[in-house]
C-alpha positions in Angstrom: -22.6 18.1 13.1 -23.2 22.0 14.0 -21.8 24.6 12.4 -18.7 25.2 15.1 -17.7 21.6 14.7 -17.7 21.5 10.6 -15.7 25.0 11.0 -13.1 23.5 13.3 -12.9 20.3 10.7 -12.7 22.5 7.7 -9.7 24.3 9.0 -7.8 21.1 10.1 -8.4 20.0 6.0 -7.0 23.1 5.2 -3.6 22.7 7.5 -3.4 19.2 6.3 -3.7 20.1 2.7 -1.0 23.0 3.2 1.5 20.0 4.8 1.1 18.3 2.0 2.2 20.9 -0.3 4.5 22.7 1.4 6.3 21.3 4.0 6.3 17.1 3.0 6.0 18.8 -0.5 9.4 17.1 -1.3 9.1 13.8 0.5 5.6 12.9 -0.3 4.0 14.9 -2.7 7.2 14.8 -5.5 7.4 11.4 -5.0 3.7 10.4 -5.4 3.5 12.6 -8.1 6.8 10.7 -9.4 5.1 7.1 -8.9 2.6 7.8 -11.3 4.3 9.2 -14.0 7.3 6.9 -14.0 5.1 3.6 -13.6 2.1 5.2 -15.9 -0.1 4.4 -12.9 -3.0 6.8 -14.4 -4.4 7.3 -17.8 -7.1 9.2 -19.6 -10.7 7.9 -18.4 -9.4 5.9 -15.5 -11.9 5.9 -12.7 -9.8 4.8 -9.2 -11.2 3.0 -6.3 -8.8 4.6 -3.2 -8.8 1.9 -0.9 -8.6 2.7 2.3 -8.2 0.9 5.2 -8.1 3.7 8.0 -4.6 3.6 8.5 -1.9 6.5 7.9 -1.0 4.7 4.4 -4.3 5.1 3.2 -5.5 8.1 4.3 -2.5 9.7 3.0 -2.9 8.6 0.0 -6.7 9.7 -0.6 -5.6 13.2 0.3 -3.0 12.9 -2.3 -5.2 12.0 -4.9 -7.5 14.7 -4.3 -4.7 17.5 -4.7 -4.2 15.3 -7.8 -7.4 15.8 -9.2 -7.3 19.6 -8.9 -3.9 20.1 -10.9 -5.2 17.3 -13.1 -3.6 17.4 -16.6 -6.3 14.9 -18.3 -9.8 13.5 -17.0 -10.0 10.8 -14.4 -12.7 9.9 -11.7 -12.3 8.7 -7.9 -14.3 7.2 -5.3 -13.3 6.4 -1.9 -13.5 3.3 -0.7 -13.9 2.4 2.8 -14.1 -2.2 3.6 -15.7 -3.1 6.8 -14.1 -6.6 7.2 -15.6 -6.8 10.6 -14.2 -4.1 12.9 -15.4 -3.9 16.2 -17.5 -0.5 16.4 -14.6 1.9 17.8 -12.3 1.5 15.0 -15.4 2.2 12.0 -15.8 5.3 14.1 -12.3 6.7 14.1 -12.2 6.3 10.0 -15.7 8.0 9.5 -14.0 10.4 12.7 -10.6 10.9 10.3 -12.7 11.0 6.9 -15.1 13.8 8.2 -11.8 15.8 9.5 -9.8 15.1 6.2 -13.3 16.0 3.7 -13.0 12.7 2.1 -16.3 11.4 0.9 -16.1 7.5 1.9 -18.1 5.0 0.8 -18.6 1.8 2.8 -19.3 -2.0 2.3 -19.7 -4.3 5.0 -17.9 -8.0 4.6 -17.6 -11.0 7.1 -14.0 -11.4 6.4 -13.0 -11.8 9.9 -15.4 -14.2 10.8 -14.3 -16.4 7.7 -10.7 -16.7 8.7 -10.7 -16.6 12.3 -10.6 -20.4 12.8 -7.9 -20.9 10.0 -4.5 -21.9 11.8 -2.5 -21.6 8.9 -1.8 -18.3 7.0 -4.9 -16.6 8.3 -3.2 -13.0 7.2 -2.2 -14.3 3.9 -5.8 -15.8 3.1 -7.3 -12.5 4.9 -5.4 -10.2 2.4 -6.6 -12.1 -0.7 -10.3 -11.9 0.3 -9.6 -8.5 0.8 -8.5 -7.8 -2.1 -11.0 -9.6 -4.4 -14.2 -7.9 -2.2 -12.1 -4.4 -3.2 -12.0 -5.6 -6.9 -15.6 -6.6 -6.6 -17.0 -3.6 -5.6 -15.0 -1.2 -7.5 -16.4 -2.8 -10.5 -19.8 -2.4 -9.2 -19.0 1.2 -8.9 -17.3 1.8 -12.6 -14.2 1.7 -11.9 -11.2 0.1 -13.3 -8.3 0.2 -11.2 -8.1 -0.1 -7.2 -5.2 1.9 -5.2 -3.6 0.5 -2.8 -1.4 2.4 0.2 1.8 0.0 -0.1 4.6 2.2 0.5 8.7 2.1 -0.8 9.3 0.0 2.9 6.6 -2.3 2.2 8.3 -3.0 -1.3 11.9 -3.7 0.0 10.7 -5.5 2.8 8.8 -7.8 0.4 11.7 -8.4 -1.5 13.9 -9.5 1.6 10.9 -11.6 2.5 11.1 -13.5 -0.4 14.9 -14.1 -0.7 14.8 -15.1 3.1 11.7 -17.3 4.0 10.5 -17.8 0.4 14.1 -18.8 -1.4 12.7 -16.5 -4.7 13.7 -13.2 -6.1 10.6 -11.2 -6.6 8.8 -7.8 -5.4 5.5 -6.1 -4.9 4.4 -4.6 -8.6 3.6 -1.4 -8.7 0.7 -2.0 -10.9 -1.0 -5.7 -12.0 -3.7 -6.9 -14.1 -5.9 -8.5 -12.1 -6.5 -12.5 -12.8 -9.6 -12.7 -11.7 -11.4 -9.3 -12.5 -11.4 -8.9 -16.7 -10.1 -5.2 -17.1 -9.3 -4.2 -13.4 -6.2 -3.3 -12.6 -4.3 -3.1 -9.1 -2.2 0.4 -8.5 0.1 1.2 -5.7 0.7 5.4 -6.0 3.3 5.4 -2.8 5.5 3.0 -4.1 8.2 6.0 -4.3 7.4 7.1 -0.3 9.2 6.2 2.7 7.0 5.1 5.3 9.0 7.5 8.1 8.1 10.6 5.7 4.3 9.1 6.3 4.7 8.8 9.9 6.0 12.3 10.2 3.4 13.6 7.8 0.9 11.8 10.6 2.4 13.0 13.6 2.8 16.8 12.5 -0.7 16.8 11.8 -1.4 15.4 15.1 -3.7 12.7 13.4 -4.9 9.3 14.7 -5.1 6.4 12.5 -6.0 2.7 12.7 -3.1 0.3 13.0 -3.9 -3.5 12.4 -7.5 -3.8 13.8 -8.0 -7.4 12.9 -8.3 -10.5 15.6 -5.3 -11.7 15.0 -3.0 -9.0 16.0 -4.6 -8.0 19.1 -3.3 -11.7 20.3 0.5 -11.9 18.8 3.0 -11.7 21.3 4.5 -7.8 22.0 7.9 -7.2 23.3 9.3 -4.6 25.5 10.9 -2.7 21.9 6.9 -2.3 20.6 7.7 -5.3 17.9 6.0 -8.6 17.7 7.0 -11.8 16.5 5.4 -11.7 12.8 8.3 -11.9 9.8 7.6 -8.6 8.3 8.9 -6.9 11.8 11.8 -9.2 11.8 12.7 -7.9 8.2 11.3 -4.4 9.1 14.6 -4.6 12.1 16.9 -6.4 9.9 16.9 -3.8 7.4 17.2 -1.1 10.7 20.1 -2.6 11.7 22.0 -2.9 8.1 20.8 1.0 7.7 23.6 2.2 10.5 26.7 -0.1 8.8 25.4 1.3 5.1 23.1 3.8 4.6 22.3 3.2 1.2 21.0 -0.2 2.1 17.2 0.0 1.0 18.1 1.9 -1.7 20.2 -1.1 -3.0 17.6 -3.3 -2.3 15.3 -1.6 -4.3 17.8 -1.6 -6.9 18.3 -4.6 -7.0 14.8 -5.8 -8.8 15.5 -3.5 -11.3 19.1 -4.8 -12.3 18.6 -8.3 -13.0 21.2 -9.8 -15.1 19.6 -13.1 -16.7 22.7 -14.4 -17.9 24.3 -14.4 -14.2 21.4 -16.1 -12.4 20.8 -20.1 -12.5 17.1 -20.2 -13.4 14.3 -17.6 -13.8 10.2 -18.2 -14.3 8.7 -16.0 -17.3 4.6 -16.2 -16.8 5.0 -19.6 -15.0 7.7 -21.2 -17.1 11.2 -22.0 -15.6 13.7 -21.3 -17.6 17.7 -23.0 -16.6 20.9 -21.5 -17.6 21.5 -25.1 -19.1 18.7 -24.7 -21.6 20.8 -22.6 -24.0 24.2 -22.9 -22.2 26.2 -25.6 -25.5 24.8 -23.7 -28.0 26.1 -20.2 -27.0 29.3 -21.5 -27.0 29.1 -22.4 -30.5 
């Protein structure tokens, strides 16, 4: 890279930096910043793998830790780190393309990923996402580290918990942090659990940034329709909660709500670390 090049990428860091302080300052920045205190996402000594993926979820969020680590009130360590699953050549390009304009130091690993689900007919994308995740745990331990970030988002969480109720007939959500089962003292951290995914799309767009969407197999081939949707459940939950939005505005926020008023004694049965338990259990003896 010549020296014109690195000056024109060194100023687009800078007006990207700025956004994120000034102008999305409320929308983004507050409400990372938010995510980790409320939850506790980040402790003393904690050294963070930042996933990323190469999409605007991602990258947004390993620019947000690095304006982190500079108004850092305790000591804590990050690496950056970049999957190769199997992406055709184009798309490792535009991350190392986005990382160079953004200054974030990526590290990458190669996997065959793709080419282990490919053939699978049934739940390639679920299977897909938990080989993902336990190369990311893998590697971060290699590296030190103790915790992996991930780039969910405040949509991603209320369409999880639609999901569920819907096409899994269970009341549940996406965590914002987890012990990991299979990784002794890892942990799994989601910092924009707080951000709208609209605030990260304007964030993108007024930076004038390109990002990866889904560049696996699959998606190239699922059907598109003439509204830019496709036919997987997560769109149809993504539109259903677009349509409820213009009857009741306070929609998702209800729905995120709603996980964090459960009332025990007014639901029929509930699972605590893999036991059921059933109104009925205790039902005679409270009345006495």
């Amino acid at each position: 890279m010549d020296n014109e090049q690195q000056n024109v990428y060194e100023d687009r860091c800078k007006d990207i930096e700025k956004s994120i302080r000034k102008k999305f300052r409320k929308d983004i920045w507050c409400k990372f910043t938010k995510a980790i205190n409320t939850y506790e996402l980040i402790k003393p000594g904690d050294k963070i793998a930042v996933c990323i993926s190469g999409g605007k979820d991602s990258m947004l969020m390993a620019k947000l830790f690095q304006e982190l680590k500079l108004h850092n009130k305790f000591e804590f360590e990050l690496t950056f780190l970049v999957m190769d699953p199997g992406y055709n050549k184009r798309n490792i390009e535009q991350i190392m393309h986005n990382a160079n304009i953004m200054n974030i130091p990526v590290s990458v690993f190669q996997s065959d990923i793709f080419d282990s689900v490919y053939t699978i007919e049934k739940s390639p994308c679920y299977l897909c996402a938990r080989m993902r995740r336990g190369h990311l745990y893998s590697n971060a331990k290699t590296l030190g580290c103790n915790k992996i970030a991930l780039g969910h988002h405040y949509d991603d969480v209320i369409e999880t918990i639609l999901m569920g109720m819907l096409y899994g007939g269970q009341v549940q959500t996406m965590m914002p942090k987890l012990h990991s089962t299979n990784f002794e003292g890892m942990e799994l951290i989601r910092p924009l659990y707080l951000i709208r995914e609209d605030s990260i799309k304007a964030w993108r767009d007024y930076n004038k940034l390109t990002f990866l969407q889904c560049a696996c197999r699959f998606t190239e081939n699922i059907e598109t329709f003439d509204d830019g949707s496709n036919s997987s459940k997560r769109q149809e939950i993504k539109q259903l909660i677009a349509d409820m939005h213009k009857i009741n505005p306070f929609v998702e926020a209800n729905i995120f709500k709603s996980v964090e008023n459960v009332n025990l004694s007014t639901v029929i049965a509930y699972k605590n670390k893999g036991k059921k338990h059933h109104f009925l259990d205790n039902y005679d003896l409270e009345e006495n």
